[in-house]
Backbone atoms as SQL, in Angstrom:
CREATE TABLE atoms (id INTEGER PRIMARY KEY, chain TEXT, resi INTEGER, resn TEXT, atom TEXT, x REAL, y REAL, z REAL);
INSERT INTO atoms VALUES
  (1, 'A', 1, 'UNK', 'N', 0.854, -1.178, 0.000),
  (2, 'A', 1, 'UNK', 'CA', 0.000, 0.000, 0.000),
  (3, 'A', 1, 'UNK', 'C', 0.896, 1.236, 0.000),
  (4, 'A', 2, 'UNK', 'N', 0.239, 2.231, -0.772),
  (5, 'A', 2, 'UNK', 'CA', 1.296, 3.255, -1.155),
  (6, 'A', 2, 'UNK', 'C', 0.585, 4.173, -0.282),
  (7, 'A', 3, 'UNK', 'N', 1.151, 5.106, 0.638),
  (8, 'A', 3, 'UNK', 'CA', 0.317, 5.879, 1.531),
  (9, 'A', 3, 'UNK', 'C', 0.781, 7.027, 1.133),
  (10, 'A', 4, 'UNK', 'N', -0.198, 8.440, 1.818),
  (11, 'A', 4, 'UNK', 'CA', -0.363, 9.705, 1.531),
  (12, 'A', 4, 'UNK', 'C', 0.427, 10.420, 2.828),
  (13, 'A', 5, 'UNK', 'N', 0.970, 9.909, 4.012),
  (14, 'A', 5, 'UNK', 'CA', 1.225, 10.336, 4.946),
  (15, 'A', 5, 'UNK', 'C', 0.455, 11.113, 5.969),
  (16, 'A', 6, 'UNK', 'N', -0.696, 10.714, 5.659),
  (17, 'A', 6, 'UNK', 'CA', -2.005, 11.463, 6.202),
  (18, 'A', 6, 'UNK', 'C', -2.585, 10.626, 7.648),
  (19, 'A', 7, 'UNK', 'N', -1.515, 10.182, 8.272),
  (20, 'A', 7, 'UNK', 'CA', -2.027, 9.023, 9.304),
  (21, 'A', 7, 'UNK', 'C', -2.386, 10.035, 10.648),
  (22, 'A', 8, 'UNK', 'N', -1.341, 10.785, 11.119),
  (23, 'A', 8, 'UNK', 'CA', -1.227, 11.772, 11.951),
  (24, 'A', 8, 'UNK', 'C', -2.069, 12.462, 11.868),
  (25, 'A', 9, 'UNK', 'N', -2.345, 13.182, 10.974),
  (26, 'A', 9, 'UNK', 'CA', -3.855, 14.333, 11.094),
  (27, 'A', 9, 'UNK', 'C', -5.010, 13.197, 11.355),
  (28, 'A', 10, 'UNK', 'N', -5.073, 12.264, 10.829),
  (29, 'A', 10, 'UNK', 'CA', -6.568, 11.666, 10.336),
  (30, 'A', 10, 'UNK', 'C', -6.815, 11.090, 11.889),
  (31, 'A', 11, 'UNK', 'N', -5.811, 10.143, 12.670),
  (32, 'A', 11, 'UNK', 'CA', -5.827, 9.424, 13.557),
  (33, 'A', 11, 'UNK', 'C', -5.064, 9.619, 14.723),
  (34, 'A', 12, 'UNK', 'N', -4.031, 10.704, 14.794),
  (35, 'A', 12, 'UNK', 'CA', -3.693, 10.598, 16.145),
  (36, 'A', 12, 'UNK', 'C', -5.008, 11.575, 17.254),
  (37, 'A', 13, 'UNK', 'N', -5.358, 12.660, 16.573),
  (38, 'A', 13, 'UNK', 'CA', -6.379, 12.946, 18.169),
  (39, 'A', 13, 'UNK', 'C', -7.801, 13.106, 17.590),
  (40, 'A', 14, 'UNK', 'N', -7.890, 12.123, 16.731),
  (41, 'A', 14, 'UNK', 'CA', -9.627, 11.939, 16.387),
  (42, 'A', 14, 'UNK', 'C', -10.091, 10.766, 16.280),
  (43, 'A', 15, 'UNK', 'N', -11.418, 10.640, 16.533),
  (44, 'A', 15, 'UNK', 'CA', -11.891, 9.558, 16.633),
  (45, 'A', 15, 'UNK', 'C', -12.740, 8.997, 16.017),
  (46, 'A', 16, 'UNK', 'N', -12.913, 7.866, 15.016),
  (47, 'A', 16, 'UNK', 'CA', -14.270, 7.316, 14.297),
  (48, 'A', 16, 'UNK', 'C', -14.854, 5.721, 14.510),
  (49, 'A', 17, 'UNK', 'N', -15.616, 5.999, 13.981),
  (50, 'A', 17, 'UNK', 'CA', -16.501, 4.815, 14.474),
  (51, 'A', 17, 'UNK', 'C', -17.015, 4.365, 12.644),
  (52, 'A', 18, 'UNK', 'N', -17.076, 2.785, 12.711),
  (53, 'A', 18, 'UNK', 'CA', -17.640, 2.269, 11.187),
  (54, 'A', 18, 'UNK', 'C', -19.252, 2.731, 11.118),
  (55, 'A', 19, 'UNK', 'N', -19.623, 3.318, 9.768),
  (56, 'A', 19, 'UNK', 'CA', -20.757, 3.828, 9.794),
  (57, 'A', 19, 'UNK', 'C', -21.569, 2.622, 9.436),
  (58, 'A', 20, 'UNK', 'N', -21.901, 1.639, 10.384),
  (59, 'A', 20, 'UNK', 'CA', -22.742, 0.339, 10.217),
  (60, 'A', 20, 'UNK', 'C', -24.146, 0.842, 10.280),
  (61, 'A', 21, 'UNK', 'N', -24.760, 2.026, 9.775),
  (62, 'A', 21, 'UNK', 'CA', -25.995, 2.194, 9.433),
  (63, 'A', 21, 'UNK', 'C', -26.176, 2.393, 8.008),
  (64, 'A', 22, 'UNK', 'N', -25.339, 2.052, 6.983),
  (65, 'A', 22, 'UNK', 'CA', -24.930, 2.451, 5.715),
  (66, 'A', 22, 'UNK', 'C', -24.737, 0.858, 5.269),
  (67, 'A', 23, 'UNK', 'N', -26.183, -0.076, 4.757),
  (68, 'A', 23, 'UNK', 'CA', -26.166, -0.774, 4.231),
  (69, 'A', 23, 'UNK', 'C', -27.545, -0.607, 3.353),
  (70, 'A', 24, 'UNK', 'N', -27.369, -1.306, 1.923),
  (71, 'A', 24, 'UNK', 'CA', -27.964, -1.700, 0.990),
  (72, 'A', 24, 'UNK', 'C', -26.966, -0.830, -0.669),
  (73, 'A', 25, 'UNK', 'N', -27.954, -0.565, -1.878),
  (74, 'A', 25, 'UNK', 'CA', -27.417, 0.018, -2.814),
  (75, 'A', 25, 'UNK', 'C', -27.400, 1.252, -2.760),
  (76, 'A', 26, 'UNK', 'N', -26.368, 2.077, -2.583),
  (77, 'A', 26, 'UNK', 'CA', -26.518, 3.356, -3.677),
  (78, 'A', 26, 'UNK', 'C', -25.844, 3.951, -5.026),
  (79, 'A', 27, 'UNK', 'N', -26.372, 4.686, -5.633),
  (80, 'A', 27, 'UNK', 'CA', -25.689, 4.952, -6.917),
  (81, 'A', 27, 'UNK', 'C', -24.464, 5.884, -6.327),
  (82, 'A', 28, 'UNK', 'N', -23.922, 5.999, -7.240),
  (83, 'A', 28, 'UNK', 'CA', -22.251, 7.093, -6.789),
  (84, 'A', 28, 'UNK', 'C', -22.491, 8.375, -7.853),
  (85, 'A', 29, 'UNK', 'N', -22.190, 9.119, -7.213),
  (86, 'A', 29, 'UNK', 'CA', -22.348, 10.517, -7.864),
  (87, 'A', 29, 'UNK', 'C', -21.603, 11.237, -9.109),
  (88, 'A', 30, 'UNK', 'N', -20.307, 9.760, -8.992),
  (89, 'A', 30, 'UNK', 'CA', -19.399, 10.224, -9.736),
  (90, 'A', 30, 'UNK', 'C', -18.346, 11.282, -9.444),
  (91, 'A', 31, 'UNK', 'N', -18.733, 12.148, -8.193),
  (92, 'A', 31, 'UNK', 'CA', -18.111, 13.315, -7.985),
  (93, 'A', 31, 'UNK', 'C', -17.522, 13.475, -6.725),
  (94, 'A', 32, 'UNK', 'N', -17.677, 12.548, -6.143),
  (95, 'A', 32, 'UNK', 'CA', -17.257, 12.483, -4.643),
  (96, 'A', 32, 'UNK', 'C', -15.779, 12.450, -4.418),
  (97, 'A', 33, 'UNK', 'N', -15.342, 13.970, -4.346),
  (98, 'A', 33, 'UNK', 'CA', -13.912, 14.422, -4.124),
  (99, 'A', 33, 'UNK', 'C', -12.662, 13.603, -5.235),
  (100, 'A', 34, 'UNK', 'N', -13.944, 13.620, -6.553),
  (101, 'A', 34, 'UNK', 'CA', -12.765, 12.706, -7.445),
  (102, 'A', 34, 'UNK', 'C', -12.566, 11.279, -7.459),
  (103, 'A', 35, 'UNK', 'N', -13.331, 10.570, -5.907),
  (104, 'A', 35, 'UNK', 'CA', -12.677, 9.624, -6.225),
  (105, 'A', 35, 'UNK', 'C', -13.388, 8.625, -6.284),
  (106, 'A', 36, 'UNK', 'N', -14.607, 8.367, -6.909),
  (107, 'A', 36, 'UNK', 'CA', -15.231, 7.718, -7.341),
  (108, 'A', 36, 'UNK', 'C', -15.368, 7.925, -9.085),
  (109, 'A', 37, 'UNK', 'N', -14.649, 6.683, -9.524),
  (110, 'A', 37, 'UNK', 'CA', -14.657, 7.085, -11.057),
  (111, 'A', 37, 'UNK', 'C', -15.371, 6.789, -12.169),
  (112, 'A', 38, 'UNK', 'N', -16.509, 5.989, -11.734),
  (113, 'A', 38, 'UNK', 'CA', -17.877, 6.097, -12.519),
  (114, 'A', 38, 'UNK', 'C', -18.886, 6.310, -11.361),
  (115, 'A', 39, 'UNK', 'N', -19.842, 7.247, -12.551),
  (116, 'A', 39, 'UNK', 'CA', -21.056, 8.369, -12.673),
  (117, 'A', 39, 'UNK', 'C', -22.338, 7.162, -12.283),
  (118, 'A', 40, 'UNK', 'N', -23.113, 6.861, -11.425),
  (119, 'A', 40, 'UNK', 'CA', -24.288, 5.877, -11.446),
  (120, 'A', 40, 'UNK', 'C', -24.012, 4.713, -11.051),
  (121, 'A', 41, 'UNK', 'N', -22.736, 4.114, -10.904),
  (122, 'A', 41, 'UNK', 'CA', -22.090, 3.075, -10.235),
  (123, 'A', 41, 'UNK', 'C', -22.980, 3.061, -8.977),
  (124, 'A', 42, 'UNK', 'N', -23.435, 1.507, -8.834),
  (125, 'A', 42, 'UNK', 'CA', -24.246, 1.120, -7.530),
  (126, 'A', 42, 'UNK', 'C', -23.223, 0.404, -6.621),
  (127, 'A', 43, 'UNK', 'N', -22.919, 1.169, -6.058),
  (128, 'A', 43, 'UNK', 'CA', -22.020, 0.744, -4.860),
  (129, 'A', 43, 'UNK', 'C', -23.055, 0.106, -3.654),
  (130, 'A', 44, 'UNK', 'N', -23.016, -0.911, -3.363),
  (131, 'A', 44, 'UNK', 'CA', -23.372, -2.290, -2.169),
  (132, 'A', 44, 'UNK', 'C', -22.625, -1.795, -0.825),
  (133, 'A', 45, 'UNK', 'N', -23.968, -1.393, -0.236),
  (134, 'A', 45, 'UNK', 'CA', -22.905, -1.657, 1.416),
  (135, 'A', 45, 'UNK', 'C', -23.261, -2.359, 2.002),
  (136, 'A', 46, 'UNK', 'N', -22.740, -3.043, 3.362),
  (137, 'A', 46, 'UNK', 'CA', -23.474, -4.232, 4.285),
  (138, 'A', 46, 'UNK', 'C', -22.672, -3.577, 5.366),
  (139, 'A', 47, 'UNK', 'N', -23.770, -2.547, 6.510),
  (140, 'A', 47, 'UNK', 'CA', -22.953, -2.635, 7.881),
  (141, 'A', 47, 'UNK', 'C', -21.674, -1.505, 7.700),
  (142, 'A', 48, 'UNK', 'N', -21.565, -1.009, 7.041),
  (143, 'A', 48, 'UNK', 'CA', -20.326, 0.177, 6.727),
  (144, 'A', 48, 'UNK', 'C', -19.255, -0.432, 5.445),
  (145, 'A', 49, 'UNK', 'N', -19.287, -1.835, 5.215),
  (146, 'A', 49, 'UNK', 'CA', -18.164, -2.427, 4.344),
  (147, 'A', 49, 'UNK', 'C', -19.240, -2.042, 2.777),
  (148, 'A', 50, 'UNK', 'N', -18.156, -1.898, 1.984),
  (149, 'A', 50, 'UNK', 'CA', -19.082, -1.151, 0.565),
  (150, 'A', 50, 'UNK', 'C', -18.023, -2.169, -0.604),
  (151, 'A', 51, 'UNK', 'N', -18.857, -2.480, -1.570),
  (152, 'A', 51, 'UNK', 'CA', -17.809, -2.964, -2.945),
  (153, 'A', 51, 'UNK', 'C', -18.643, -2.179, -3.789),
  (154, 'A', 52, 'UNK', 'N', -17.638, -1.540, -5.248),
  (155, 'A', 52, 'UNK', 'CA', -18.085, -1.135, -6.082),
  (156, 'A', 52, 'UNK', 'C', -18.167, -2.131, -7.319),
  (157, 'A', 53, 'UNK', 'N', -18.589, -2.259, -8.284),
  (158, 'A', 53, 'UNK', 'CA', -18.401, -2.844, -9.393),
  (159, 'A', 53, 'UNK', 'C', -17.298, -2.847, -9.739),
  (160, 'A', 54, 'UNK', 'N', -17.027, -4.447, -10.991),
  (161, 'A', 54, 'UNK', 'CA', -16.173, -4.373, -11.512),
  (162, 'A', 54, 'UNK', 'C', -15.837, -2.792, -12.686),
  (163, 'A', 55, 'UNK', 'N', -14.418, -2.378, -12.600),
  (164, 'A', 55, 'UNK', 'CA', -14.523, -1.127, -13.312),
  (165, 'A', 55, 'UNK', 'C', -14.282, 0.213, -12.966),
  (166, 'A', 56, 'UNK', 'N', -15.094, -0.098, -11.725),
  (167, 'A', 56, 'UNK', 'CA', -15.223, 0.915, -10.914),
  (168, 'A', 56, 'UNK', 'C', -14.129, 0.969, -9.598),
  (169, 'A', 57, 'UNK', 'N', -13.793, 2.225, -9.315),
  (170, 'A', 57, 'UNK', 'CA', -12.631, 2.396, -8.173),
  (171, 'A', 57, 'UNK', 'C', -12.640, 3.820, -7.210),
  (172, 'A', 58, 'UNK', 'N', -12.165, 3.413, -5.934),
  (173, 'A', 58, 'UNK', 'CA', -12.272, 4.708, -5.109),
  (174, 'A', 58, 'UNK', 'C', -10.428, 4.827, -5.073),
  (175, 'A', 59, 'UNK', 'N', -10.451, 5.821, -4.149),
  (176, 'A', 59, 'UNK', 'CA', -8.631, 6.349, -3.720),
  (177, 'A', 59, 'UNK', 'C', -9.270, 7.022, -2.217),
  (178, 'A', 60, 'UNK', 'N', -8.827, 6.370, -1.247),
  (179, 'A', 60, 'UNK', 'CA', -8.494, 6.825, -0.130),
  (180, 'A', 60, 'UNK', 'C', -8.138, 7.478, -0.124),
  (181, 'A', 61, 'UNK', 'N', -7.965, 8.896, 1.305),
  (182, 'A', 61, 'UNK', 'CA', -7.311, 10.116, 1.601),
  (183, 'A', 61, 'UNK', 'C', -6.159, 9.259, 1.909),
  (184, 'A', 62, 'UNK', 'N', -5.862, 7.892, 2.182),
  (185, 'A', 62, 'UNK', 'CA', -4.590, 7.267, 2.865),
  (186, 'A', 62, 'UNK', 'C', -3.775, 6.763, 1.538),
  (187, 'A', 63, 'UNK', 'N', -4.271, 6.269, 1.003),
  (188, 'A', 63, 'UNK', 'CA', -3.744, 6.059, -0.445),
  (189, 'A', 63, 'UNK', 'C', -3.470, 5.957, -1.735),
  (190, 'A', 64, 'UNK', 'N', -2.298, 6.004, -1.968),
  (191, 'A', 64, 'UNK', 'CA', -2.491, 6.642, -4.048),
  (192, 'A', 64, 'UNK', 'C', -2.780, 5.311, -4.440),
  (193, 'A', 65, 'UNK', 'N', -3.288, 4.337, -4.230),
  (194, 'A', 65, 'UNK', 'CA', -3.723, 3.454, -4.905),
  (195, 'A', 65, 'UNK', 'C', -5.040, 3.384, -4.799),
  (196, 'A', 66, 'UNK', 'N', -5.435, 2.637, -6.031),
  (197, 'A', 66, 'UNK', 'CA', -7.173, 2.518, -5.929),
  (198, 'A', 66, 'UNK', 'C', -7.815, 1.127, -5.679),
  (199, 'A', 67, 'UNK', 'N', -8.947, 0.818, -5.155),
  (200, 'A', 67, 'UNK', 'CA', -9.748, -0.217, -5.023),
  (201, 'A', 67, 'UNK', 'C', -11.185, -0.172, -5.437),
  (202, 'A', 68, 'UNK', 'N', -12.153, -1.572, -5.022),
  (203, 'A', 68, 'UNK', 'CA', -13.355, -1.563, -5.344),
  (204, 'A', 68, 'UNK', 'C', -14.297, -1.662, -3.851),
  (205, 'A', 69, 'UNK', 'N', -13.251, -2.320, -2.836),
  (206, 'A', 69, 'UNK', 'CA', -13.829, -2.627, -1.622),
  (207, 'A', 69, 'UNK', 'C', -13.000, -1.702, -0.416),
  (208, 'A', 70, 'UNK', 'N', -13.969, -1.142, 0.514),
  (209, 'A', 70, 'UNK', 'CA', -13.536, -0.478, 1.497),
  (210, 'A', 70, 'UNK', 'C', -14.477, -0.744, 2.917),
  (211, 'A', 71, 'UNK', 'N', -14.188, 0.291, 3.440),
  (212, 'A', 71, 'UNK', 'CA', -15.303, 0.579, 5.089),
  (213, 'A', 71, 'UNK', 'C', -15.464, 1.941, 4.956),
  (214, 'A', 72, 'UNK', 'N', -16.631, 2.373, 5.392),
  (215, 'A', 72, 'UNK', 'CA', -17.098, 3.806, 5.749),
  (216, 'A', 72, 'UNK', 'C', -16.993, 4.138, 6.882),
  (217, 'A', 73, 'UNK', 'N', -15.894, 5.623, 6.925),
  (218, 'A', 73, 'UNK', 'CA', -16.194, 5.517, 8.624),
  (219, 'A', 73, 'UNK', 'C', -16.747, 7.261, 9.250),
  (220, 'A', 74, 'UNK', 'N', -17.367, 7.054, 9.728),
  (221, 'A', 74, 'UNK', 'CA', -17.661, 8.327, 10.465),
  (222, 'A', 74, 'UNK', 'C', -17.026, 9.290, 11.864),
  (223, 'A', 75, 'UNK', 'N', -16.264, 9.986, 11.470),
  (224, 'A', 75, 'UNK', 'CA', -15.541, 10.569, 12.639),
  (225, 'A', 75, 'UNK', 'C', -17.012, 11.254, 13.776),
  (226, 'A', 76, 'UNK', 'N', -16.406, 11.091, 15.305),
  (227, 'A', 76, 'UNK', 'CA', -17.011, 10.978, 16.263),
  (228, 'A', 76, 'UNK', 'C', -16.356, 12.404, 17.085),
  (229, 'A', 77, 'UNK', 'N', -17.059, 12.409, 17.836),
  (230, 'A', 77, 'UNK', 'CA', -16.416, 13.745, 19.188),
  (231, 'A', 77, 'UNK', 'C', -16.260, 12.376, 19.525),
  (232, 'A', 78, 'UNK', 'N', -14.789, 12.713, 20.711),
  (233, 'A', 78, 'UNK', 'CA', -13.893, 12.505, 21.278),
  (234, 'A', 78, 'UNK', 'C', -14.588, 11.548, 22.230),
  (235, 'A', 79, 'UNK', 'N', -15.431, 11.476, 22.884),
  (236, 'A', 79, 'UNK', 'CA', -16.474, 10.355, 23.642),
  (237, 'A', 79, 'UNK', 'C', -17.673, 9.772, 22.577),
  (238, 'A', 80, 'UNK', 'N', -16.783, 9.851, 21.683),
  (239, 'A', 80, 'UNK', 'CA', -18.252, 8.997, 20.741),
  (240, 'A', 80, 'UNK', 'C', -19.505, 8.800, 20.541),
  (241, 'A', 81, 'UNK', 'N', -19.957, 10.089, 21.627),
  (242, 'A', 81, 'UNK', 'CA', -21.294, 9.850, 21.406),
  (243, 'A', 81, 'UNK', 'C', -22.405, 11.061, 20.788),
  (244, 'A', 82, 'UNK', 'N', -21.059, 11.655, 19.729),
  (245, 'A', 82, 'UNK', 'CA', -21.995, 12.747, 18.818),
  (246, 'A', 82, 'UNK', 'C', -21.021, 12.384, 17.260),
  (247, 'A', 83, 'UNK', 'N', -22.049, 12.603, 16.022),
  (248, 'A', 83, 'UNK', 'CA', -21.347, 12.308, 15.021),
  (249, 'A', 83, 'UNK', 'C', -21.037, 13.935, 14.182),
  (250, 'A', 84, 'UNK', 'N', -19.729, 13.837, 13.631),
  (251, 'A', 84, 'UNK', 'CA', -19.393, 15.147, 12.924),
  (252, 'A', 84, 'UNK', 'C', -20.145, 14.984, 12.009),
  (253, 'A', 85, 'UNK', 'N', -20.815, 15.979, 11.150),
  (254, 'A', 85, 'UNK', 'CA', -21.388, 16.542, 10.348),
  (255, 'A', 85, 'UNK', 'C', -20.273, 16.361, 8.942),
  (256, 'A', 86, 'UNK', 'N', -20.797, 15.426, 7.863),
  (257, 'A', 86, 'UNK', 'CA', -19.807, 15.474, 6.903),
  (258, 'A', 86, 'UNK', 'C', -18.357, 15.235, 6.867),
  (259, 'A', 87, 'UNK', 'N', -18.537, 13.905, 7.912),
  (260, 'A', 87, 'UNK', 'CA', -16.832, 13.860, 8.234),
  (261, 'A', 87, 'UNK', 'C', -16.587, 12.214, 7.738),
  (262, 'A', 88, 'UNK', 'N', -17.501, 11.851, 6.572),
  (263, 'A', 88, 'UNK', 'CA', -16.646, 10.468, 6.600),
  (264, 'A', 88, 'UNK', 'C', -16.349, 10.030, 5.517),
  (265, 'A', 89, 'UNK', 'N', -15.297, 8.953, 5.724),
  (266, 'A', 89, 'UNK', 'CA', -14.274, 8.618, 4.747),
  (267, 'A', 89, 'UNK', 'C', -14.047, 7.235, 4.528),
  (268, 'A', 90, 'UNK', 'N', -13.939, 7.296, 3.314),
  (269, 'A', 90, 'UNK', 'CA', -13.703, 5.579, 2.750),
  (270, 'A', 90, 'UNK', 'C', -12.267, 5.226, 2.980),
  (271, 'A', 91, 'UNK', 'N', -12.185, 4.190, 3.483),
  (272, 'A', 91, 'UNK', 'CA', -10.881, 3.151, 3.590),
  (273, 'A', 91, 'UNK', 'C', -10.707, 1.942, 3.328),
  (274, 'A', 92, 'UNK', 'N', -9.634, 1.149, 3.196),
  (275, 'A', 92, 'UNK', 'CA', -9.465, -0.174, 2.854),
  (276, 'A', 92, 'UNK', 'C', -9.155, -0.605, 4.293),
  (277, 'A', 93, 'UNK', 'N', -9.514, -2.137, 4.639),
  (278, 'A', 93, 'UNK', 'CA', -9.860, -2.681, 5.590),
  (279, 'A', 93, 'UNK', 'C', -8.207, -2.621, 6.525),
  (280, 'A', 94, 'UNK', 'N', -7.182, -2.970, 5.762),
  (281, 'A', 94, 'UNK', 'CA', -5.797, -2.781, 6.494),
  (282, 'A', 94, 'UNK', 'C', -5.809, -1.358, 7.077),
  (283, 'A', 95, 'UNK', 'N', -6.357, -0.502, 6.250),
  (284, 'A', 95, 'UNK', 'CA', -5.974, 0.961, 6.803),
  (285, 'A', 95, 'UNK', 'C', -6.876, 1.356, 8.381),
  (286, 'A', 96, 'UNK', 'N', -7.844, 0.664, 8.052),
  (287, 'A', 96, 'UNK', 'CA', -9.117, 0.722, 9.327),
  (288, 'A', 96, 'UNK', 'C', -8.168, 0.098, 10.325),
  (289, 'A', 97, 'UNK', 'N', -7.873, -1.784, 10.154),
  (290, 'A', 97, 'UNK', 'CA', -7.352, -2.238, 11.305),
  (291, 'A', 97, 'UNK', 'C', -5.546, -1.511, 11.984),
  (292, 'A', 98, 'UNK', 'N', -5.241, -1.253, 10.712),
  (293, 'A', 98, 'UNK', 'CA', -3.870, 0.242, 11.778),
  (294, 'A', 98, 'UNK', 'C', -4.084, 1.444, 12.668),
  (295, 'A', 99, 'UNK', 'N', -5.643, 1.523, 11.692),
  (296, 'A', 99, 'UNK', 'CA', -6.132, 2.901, 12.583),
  (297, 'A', 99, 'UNK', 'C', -6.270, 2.395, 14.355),
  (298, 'A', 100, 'UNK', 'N', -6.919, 1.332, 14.298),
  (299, 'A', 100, 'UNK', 'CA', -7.601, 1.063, 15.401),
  (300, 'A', 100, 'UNK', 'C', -6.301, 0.701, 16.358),
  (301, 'A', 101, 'UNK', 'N', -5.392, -0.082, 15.931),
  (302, 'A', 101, 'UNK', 'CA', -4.037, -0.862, 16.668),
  (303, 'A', 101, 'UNK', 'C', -3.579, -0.123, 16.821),
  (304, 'A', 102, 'UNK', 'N', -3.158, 1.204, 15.958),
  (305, 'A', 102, 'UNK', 'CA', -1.897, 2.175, 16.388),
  (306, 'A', 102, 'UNK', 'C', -2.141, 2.986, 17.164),
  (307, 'A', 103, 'UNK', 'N', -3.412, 3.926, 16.627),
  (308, 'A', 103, 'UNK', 'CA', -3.764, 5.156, 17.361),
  (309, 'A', 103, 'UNK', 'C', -5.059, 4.733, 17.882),
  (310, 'A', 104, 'UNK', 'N', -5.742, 3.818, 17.980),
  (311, 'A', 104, 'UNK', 'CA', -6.869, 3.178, 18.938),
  (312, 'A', 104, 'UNK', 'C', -7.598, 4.361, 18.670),
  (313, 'A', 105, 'UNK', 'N', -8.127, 4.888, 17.012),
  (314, 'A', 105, 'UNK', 'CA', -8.821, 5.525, 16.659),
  (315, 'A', 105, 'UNK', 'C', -10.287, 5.119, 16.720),
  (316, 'A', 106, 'UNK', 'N', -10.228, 4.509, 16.015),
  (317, 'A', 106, 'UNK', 'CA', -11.502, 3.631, 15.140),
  (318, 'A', 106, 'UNK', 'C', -12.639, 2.813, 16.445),
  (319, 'A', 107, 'UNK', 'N', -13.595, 3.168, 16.609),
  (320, 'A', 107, 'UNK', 'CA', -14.379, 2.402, 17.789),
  (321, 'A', 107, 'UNK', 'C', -14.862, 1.130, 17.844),
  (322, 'A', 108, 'UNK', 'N', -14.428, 0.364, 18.444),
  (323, 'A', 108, 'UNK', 'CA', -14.774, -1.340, 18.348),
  (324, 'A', 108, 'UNK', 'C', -16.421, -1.577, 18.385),
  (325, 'A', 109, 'UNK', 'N', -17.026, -1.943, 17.381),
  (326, 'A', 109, 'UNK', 'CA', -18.442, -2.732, 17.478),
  (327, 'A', 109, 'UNK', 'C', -18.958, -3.640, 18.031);
């Protein structure tokens, strides 16, 4: 995995939680910060984990590489029990489980 060096801002003093209310189809906008690269693509979620079609690919804020499968996660206030407004971000499942091991970001389900 080729990373962005973005570990420190994203995960040392913030906190998220998997957005496991973010299951079934939705279409993709195509426009979502670029990094969704087809327009109407029905991206599948189950529980916060999402696959896109074959074809289709995202890019993490963590990495210059692209995929089809990730987790959604929603950044939290600091006691987890309010959600930021427009704060969440797709990742690949290694990047989630570092978040959680290193900086014990990510909130256990």
């Amino acid at each position: 995995m080729s990373t962005t060096g973005m570990w420190e801002e994203l995960f040392a003093e913030r906190r998220w939680r998997v957005a496991a209310e973010l299951t079934g189809i939705v279409h993709a906008d195509g426009h979502h910060e670029g990094k969704v690269l087809v327009a109407g693509a029905p991206v599948t979620f189950d529980k916060g984990a999402f696959e896109l079609p074959a074809g289709c690919a995202y890019q993490s804020v963590l990495s210059t590489n692209k995929a089809r499968r990730g987790i959604m996660l929603q950044e939290t206030s600091q006691a987890g029990d309010e959600d930021i407004p427009g704060s969440r971000i797709a990742l690949g499942a290694p990047a989630v489980k570092r978040a959680r091991e290193v900086f014990g970001a990510v909130w256990s389900t």
